[in-house]
N, C-alpha and C positions, 0 to 999 in steps of 0.2 A: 626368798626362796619359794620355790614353787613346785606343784609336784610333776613327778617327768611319767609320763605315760610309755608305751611303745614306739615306735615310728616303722613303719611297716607301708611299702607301696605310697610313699610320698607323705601319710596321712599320719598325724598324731593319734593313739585309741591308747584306752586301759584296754586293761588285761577280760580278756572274753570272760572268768569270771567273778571279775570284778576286785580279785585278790591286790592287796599291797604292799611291800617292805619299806618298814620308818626305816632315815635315813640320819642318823648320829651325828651333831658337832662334837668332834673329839674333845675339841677346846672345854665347851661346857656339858656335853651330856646330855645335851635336849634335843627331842627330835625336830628338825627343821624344815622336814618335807617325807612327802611317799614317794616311792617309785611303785610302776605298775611289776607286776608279778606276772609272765606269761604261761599263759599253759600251751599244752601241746599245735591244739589248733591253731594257736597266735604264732608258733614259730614254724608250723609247717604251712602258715599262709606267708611268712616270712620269707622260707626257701621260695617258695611257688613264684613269687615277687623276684627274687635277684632273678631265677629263672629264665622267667617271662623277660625281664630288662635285659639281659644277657644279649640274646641276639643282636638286637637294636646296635646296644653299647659297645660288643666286640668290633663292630663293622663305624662304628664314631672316629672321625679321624683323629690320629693323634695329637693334630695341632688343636681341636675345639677339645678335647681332654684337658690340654695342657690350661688352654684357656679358662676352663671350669677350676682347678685346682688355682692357678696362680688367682683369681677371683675372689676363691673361698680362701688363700691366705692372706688378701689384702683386708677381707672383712674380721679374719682373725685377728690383726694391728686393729683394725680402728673397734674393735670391740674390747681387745686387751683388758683394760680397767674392769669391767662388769662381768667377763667371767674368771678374770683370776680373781672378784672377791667371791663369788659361786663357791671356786675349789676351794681357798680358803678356810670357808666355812665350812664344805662338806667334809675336807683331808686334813685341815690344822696347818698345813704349811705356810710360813710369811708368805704376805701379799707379796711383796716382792720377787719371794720364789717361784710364786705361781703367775705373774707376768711374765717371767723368765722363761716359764715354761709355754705360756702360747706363745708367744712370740718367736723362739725356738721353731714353734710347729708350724709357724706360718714359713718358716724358712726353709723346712722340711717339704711341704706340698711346695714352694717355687722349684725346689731339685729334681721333687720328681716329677713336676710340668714340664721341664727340661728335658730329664732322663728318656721322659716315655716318650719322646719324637727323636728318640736314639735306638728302638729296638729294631737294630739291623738285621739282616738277610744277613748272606752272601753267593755266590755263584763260584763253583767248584770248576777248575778246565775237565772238559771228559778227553776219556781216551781215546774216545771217536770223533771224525766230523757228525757234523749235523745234532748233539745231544750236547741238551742242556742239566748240566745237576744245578737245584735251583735249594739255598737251606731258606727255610722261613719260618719266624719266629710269630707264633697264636696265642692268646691269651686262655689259659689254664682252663676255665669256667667258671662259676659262682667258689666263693671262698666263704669258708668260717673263721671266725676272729675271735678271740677271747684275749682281753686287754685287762690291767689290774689299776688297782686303787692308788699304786704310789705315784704315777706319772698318766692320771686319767686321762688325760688329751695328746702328749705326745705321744705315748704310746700307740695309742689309737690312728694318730697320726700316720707313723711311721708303716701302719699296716694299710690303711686306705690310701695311703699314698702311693705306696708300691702295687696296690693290685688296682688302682683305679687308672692311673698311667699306661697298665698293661693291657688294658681292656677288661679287667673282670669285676663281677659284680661282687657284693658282701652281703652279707649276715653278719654281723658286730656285737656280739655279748660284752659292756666292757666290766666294773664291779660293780655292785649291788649296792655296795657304801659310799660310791661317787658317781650317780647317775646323771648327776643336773650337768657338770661341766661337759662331758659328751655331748648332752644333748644340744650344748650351745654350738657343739661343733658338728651335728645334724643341721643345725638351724644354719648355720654359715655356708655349707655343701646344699640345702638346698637352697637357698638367698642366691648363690655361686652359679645357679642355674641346671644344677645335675638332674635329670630326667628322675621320673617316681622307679621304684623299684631298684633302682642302682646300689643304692648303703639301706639297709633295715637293720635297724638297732632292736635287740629284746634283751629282757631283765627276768631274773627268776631263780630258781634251783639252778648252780652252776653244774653238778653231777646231772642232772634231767637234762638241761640244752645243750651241754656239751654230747652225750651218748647219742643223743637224736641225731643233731647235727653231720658228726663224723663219721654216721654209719646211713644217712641218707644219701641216698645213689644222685641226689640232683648235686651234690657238694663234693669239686673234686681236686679241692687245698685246704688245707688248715693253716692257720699260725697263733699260736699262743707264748705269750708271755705268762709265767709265774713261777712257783715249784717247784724244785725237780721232781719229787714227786708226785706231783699230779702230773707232769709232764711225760715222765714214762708211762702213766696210765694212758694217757691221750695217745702216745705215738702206738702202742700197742693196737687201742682202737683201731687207729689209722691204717697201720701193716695188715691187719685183718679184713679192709677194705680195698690196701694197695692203693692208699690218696698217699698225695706227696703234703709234707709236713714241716715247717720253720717252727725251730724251739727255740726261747731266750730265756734260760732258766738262772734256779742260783747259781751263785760267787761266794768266794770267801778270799776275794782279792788280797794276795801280799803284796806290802809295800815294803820295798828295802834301801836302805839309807847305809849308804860306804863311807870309811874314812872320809874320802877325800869331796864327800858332799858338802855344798853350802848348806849348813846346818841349817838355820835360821827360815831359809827360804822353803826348804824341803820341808818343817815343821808348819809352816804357815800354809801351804799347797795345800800337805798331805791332809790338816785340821779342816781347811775349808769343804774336801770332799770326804771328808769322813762323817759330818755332821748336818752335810746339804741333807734335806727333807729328812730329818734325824735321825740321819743313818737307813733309811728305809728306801735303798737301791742296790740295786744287783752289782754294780761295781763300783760300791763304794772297799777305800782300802780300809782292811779289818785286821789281821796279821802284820805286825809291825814286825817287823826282821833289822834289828838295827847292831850295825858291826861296832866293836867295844870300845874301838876308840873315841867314838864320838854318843854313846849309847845314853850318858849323863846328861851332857849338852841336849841331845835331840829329846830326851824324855822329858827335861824341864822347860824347851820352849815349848812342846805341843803341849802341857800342861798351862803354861796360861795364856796359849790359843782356847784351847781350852774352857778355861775359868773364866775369857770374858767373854764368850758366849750368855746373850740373853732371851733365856726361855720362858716364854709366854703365847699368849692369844695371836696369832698369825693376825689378827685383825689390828693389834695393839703397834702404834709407833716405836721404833725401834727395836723390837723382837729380832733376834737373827736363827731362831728354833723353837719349832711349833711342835704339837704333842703329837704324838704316837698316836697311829689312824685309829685304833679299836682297842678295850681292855687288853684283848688277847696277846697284843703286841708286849701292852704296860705287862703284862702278869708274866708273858717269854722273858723279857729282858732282867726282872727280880730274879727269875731262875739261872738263867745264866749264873749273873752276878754271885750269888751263894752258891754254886757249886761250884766254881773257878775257888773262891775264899775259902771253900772246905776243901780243895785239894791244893789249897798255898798262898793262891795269889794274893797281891795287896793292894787295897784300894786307892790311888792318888786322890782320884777328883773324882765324885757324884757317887753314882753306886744305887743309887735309888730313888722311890719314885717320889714328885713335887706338887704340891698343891693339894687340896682335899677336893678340887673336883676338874675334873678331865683329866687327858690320858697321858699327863704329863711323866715322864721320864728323866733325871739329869746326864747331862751326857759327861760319861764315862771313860775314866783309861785305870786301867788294869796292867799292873806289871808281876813277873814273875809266874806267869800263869802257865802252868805246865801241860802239856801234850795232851797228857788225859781228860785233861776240865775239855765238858761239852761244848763252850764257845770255841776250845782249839779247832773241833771237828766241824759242827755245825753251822749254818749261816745262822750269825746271832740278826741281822736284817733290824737293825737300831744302832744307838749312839753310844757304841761298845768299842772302842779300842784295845787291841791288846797288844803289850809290848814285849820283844825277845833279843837277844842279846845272841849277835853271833860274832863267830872270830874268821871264818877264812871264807871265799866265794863259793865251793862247793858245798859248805853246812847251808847256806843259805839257797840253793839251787835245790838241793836236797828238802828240805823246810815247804820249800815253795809248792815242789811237785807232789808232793805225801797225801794230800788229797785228792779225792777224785774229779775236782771242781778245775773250771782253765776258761773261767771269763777274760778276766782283768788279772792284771799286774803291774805296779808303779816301781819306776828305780830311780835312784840320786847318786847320779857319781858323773865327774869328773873324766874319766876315762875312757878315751873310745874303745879300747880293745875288752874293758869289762861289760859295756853297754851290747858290741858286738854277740860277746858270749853270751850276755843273760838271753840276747833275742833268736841264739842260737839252740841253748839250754832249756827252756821254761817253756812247759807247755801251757799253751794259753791261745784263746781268742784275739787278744787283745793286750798291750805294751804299751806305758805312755812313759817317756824316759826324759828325766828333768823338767816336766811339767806339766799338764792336766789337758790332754789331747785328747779324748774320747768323747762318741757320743754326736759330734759332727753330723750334719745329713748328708756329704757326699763319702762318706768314711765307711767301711767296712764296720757291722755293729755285731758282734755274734761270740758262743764261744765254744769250745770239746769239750769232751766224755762228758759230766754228768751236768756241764752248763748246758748243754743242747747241739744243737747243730744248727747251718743256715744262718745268714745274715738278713739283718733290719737294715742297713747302710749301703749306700753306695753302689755300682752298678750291679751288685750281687743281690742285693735287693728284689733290683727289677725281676732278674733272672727268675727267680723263683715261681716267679708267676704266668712263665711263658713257657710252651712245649715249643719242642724243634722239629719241625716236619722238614724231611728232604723229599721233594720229588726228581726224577730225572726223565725230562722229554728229549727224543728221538725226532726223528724225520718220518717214522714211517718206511720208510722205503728201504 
């Protein structure tokens, strides 16, 4: 590991004064590297930088875009190996998860190398001879970016990909505690040949560069992943300045499992996405909604899905769950845990924390846990399953909607006319019915009320990034 500095105007610098944040292996607790710390003058020579490249790069055609990104995700593959052990080290997720995940994002920048020599016009008939309505789609301006620690690269991905396709320049804040893997994919974007000033990456105070950023008149998009509540703090920023804004906030995804599911298979899906990067995703399924005929069945296979889960050093052979990114996470998921237990619930499998050093967690299923316990409410964002027992389709539609959250949602059944209803019934961003469909890059990625709004996926994506000018020319005469 190495330490990551800014990247600002093509060039590598520390931070103007000279400030830096150690960067944590969860696994063991030692600091593995700095990242630089920006102060104000490093992010507003940051902005000054998309700025200035802006021009240039709106006017780049869309095929040598395309060509710059599918570039940068072929370097992405042949790099794989060296920064999924980067993230590894800096997130605790198995190696394997974390080649999963470049590689993923190399697939991501070829869609939207694709996408962005798709931002069509079109040509309106007028009601006159001689007059043309002409619609044309222009790239936003400089954007800000704010990307989180669970998914450091694709995350990042999915936002440089969508506004560099469209012609717009970034600013990139991604976390503080997983600085190096971004920076591999700075290195890859400019190896890819991308002009200086195009993507600047800065690290520092997320409340400092975030207020800067959204309320400088050069920056006129945001998109953030994290929170919800930091998330409404941000859009408020935003409305204040009247910038347009994509949010990808919490979930607290229910999963529901009907009589008439293949039990077995449903437990084995539902366990593999509930414990991927452990449990520390926005739609992973949390709420287990499982109908009473099969409620026994389904709770004792996902219990030794479950149990044979092995947790260790993301570095270690055979590992299939890595620790918990930061104390914070290990000390959230002990609370959960006891106040679920003090208002009922009962613990099948883990419940607490492993090992006497790093941010280890066992991953968990909870049953009996009643409405009140805080993990019913909150995103517990770990290896916390909780399981509930219903008996007819509306308790469980009912169940689903009672939060304010509408990421994700998983269903198992047999029935098309119940699969129909749920996707009629459930409000939500997002549906994957009888088996593990989200997340895609040409896929619609977003969610309602207090998940956000705007999509990461698919040609809505793009959209985000592009304003619609209509002009209408005349003859004159």
């Amino acid at each position: 590991m190495i330490n990551t500095g800014l990247y600002i105007n093509g060039e590598w610098r520390d931070s103007g004064a000279g400030k830096t944040i150690p960067v944590i292996n969860p696994s063991t607790e030692e600091i593995i590297c700095e990242v630089a710390h920006a102060t104000i003058e490093d992010i507003e020579q940051a902005v000054r930088a998309a700025q200035a490249s802006f021009r240039a790069w709106r006017t780049t055609s869309p095929l040598m875009r395309s060509g710059i990104l599918r570039e940068a995700g072929r370097l992405l593959r042949q790099r794989a190996d060296a920064i999924a052990a980067i993230m590894t080290a800096e997130q605790g997720k198995p190696l394997a998860e974390a080649k999963t995940e470049i590689l993923a994002s190399a697939d991501i920048f070829d869609w939207f190398a694709e996408e962005g020599r798709r931002t069509y016009g079109r040509l309106i008939p007028a009601r006159s001879e001689g007059v043309y309505n002409l619609v044309m789609k222009e790239p936003i301006g400089p954007v800000a970016a704010f990307t989180p620690w669970n998914l450091p690269v694709s995350q990042a991905v999915r936002k440089l990909g969508a506004a560099l396709c469209a012609g717009c320049t970034v600013v990139i804040k991604p976390a503080e505690e997983t600085p190096a893997s971004p920076a591999e994919l700075m290195r890859a974007l400019a190896d890819a040949g991308l002009p200086k000033g195009v993507v600047n990456m800065v690290f520092g105070e997320p409340a400092e560069i975030s207020n800067y950023l959204i309320q400088h008149p050069a920056i006129r998009k945001i998109s953030f992943t994290g929170s919800t509540a930091v998330g409404k703090q941000l859009a408020s920023l935003a409305g204040a300045s009247m910038k347009r804004i994509t949010l990808e906030l919490g979930g607290h995804a229910p999963a529901i499992v009907f009589d008439d599911a293949d039990v077995k298979f449903a437990a084995t899906v539902l366990a593999a996405g509930k414990y991927r990067n452990a449990g520390q995703a926005c739609i992973a399924p949390t709420r287990f909604l499982i109908q009473e005929g099969v409620y026994e069945q389904f709770v004792a296979e996902f219990v030794a899905q479950t149990k044979a889960i092995k947790l260790g050093d993301g570095m270690e052979a055979g590992v299939t769950m890595g620790p918990l990114a930061n104390d914070r996470r290990q000390v959230a998921m002990g609370g959960f845990v006891d106040d679920a237990v003090r208002a009922g619930a009962q613990v099948l499998t883990g419940g607490k924390r492993s090992r006497n050093k790093g941010y280890f967690f066992e991953p968990t299923v909870l049953v009996d846990v009643p409405k009140t316990a805080r993990a019913m409410n909150e995103e517990p964002f770990g290896p916390l399953a909780l399981m509930s027992r219903f008996k007819a389709f509306e308790e469980a539609v009912t169940e689903s909607n009672r939060l304010p959250y509408g990421l994700a949602v998983y269903a198992y059944t047999r029935s098309v006319n119940t699969s129909m209803a749920l996707a009629n019934r459930i409000e939500t961003g997002m549906m994957s019915i009888n088996h593990y469909g989200l997340a895609l890059p040409e896929l619609p990625f977003g969610g309602v009320r207090d998940s956000g709004y705007g999509s990461e996926g698919g040609l809505e994506a793009v959209e985000a990034y592009l304003t619609t000018k209509f002009v209408s020319q005349g003859s004159g005469a």
